[in-house]
N, C-alpha and C positions, 0 to 999 in steps of 0.2 A: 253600562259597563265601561269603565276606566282601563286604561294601559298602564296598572300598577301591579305590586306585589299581592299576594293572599295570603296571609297565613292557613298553615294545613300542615296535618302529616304525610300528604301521600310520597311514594316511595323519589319521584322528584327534587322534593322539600329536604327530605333530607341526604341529599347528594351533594360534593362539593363542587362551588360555581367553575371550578375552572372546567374538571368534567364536561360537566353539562354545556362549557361554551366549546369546549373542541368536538361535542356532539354535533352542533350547530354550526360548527366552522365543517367539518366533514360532511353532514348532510347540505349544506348548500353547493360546496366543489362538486359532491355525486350527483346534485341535479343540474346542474351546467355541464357536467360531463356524460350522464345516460338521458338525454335527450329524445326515447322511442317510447313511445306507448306504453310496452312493458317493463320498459326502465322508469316509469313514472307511476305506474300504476303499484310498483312495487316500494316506490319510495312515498308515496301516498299512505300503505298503511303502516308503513314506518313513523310519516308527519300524526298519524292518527292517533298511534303510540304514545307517541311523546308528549302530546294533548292530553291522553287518556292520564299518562302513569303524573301528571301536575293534576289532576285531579281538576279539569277542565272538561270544556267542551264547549258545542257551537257556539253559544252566547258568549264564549271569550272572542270569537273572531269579530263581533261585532263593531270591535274596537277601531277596527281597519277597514271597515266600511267606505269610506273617503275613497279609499283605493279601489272598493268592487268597480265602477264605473269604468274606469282605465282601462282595469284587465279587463272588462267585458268589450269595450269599444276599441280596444286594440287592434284585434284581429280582425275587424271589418275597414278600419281604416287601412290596413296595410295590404288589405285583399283588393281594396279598390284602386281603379287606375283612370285617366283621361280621358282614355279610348278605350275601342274593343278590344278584347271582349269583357272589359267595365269592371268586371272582381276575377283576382285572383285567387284557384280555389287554394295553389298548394304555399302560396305565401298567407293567407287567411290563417291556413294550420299552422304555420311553422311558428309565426306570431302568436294564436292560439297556446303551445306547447309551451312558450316562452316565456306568456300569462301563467298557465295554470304551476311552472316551474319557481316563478314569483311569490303563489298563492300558497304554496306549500312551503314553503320559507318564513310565511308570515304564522304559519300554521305550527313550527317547531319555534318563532321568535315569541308567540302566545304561552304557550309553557314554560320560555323560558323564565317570563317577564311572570308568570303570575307563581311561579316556584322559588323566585330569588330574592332576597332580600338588596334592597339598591346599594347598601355597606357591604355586603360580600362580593358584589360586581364590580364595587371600585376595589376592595383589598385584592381579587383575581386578576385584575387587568395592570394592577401597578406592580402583583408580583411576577407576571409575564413579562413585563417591559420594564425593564429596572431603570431610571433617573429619573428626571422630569418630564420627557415624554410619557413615561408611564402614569406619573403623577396627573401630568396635565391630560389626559385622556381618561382619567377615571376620577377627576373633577367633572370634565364634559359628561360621563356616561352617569354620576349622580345626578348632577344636574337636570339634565334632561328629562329623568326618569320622576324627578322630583315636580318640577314645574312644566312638563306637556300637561299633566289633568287638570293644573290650572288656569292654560291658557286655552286650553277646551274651553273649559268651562263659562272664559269671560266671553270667546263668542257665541256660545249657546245664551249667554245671557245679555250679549248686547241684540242678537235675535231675537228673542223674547218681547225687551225693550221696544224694538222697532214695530214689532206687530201690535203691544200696548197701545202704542201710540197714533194708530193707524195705519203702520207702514205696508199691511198688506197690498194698499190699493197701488202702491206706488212701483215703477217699472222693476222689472229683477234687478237690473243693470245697478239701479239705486240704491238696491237693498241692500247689494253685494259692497258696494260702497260704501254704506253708513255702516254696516256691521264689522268691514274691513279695518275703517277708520278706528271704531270705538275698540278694537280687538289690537291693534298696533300702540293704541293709545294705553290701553293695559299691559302691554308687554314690556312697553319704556318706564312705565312704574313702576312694574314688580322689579324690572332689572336695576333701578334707583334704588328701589327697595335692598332688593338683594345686595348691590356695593357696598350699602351700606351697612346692613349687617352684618359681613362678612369684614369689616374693617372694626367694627363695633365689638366680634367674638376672637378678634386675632385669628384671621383664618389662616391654619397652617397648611403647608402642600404635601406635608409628611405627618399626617395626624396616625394615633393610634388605633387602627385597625381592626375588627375580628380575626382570630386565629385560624385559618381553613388547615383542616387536614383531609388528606385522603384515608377512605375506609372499605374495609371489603364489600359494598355495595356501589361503589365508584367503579371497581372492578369493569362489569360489563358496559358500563359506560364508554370509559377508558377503549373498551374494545371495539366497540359499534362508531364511536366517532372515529378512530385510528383505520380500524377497517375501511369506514367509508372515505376517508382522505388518501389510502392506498390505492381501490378501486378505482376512483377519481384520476390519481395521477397514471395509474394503470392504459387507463386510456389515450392521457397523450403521448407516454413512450411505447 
């Protein structure tokens, strides 16, 4: 599984991007702001939702894997101390709720990514931000969405390579090295690559666009991310 778009009908797909990012901009405020148990457990099948209605599921989170580690080792590094009494339980949790607040973020950022076309992400984010900030931030958010699954890819496959070649025997530390290197060394090519293309098709900062319009299926959308950005601010006044 890749951190790209899918094509699909399901009722996600056909919502427009900007919706769906004030979903996501509202459902993250409300997890930094209901921080309990039950303010998480409720925003949980909310994150479940939003998975579901992209016509997703667990195998999309696989993509963020890299990160299970972190969030799992968080909360023991932040519990332990020096001295006695050696872990702390209720800093263990707070870290813990902080992870799992993370997880469920990446969990509504999976729907988003696999429900949106990377052209309607940049047309949404330059019609939010009008100049060249908006331009130049939905250049970044193509981009990225374009070539992360290829630079995945070059170091799954300069992995690969290393193990070909015998690199299993040789210390981690090494491995991490030669696959770093060969993985850095791909990324200054593609991005050689890429200057040059883009100088080669007259890259413009203000190309023409998809049309987004909003439609009465945007509707609840509109209201669930609205609401949860309410809630959210609710709490700090």
């Amino acid at each position: 599984m890749t951190l790209s778009y899918v094509p699909g009908d399901s009722l996600a797909h056909r919502l427009d991007p900007r919706s769906k990012l004030l979903v996501q901009a509202g459902f993250a405020a409300a997890a930094y702001a209901y921080t309990t148990p039950r303010g998480l457990a409720a925003l949980t099948l909310l994150a479940v939702a939003c998975l579901f209605l992209a016509g997703g599921g667990p195998r999309d989170l696989w993509t963020y894997r890299a990160a299970f580690p972190v969030l799992l080792l968080a909360p023991l590094i932040a519990g332990a101390t020096l001295g006695a009494p050696w872990f702390r339980v209720e800093r263990a949790a707070a870290t813990g709720l902080a992870s799992y607040r993370v997880l469920l973020i990446l969990v509504v950022a999976a729907g988003y990514v696999r429900s949106t076309p990377v052209r309607d992400s940049r047309a949404a984010i330059q019609r939010a931000i009008p100049g060249r900030p908006g331009q130049f931030l939905g250049v970044g958010v193509a981009l990225v969405f374009r070539f992360l699954p290829l630079l995945r890819r070059d170091l799954l496959t300069a992995r690969e390579a290393v193990r070909a070649r015998g690199g299993g025997t040789l210390p981690v530390r090494e491995r991490m090295r030669l696959v770093a290197v060969a993985g850095l060394n791909r990324a200054f090519g593609r991005a050689d690559r890429l200057g040059t293309a883009l100088n080669a098709r007259c890259f413009a900062w203000n190309p023409t666009l998809p049309r987004l319009a909003l439609g009465p299926a945007d509707l609840p959308a509109l209201a669930v991310g609205g609401g949860l950005a309410a809630a959210a601010v609710a709490t700090v006044v």
